[in-house]
C-alpha positions in Angstrom: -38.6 19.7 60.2 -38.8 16.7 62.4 -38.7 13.0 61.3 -41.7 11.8 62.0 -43.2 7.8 62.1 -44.9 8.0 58.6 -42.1 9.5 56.8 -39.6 6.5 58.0 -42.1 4.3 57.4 -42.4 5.6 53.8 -38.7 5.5 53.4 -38.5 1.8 54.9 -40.8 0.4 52.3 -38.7 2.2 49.7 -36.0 0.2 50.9 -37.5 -2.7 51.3 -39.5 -2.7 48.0 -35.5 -1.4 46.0 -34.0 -4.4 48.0 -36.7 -7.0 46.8 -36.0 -6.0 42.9 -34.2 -8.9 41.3 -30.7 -7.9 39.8 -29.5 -7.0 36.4 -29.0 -9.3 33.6 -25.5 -11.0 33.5 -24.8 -10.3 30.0 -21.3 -11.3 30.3 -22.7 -15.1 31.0 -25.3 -14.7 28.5 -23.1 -13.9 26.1 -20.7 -17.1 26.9 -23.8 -19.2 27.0 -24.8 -18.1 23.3 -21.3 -18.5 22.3 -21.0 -22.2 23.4 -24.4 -23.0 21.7 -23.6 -21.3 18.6 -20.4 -23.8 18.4 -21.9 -26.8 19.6 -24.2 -26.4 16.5 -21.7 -25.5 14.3 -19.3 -28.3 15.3 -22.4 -30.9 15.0 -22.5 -29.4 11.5 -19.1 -29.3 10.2 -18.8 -33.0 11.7 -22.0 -34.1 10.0 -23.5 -35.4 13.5 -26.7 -33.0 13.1 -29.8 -34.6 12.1 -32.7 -33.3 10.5 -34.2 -32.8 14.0 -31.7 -30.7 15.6 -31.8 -28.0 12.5 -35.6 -28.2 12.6 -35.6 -27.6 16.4 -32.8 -25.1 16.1 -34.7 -22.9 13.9 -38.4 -23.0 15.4 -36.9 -23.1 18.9 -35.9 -19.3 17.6 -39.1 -18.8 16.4 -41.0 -19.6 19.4 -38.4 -18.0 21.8 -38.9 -14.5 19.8 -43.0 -15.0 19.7 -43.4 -15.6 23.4 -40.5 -12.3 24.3 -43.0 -10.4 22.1 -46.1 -11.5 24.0 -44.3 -11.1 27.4 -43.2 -7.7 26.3 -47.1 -7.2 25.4 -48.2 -8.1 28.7 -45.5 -5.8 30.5 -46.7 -2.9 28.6 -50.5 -3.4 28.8 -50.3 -4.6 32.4 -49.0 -0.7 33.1 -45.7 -2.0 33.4 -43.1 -0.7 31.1 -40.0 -0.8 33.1 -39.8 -4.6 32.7 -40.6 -4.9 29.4 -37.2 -5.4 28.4 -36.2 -7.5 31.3 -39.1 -10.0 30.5 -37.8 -10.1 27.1 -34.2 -11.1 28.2 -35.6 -13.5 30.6 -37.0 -15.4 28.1 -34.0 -15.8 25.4 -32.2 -16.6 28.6 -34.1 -19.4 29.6 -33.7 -21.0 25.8 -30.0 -20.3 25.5 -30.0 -22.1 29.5 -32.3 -24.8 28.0 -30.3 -25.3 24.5 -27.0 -25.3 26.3 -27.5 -27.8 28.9 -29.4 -30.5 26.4 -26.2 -29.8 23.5 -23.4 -30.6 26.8 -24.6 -33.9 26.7 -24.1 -34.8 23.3 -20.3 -33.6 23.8 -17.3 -35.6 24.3 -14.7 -33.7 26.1 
């Protein structure tokens, strides 16, 4: 069977359109990322340096990072979109560890 012009064409968006997709989640960084906020908070604990604020924004910055991954998820699904669903999702807590790390580095003294 001969290749013809359509078929490569086909076969060029393919490549094009795989080539385009973003890449996977680093969950090695992620998981770094969690870990340095997790002791930032515990160490502005233990020292008695956190406020009142930073455990109120602590927890509802949980609470709105998990209500907008389940209404991003939401969209993903009813948009006929399942296969990012779940990459939405990470997006999102990614973003607030990002956020949460870079504003608790500048309260640190190394």
């Amino acid at each position: 069977m001969p290749v013809t012009l359509p078929m490569l064409a086909k076969t060029f968006q393919r490549l094009i359109r795989f080539r385009g997709r973003k890449s996977g989640p680093n969950l090695e960084r992620f998981g770094r990322n969690v870990q340095e906020v997790m002791s930032a908070r515990v160490w502005l604990a233990l020292t008695g340096n956190m406020n009142a604020v930073e455990a109120s924004r602590m927890v509802l910055e949980k609470q709105v990072a998990a209500l907008r991954a389940q209404l991003a998820c939401a969209r993903s699904l009813l948009s006929g979109n399942p296969a990012s669903a779940g990459r939405e999702c990470f997006d999102i807590y990614q973003r607030a560890v990002h956020s949460n790390r870079k504003r608790l580095r500048k309260h640190r003294r190394i």
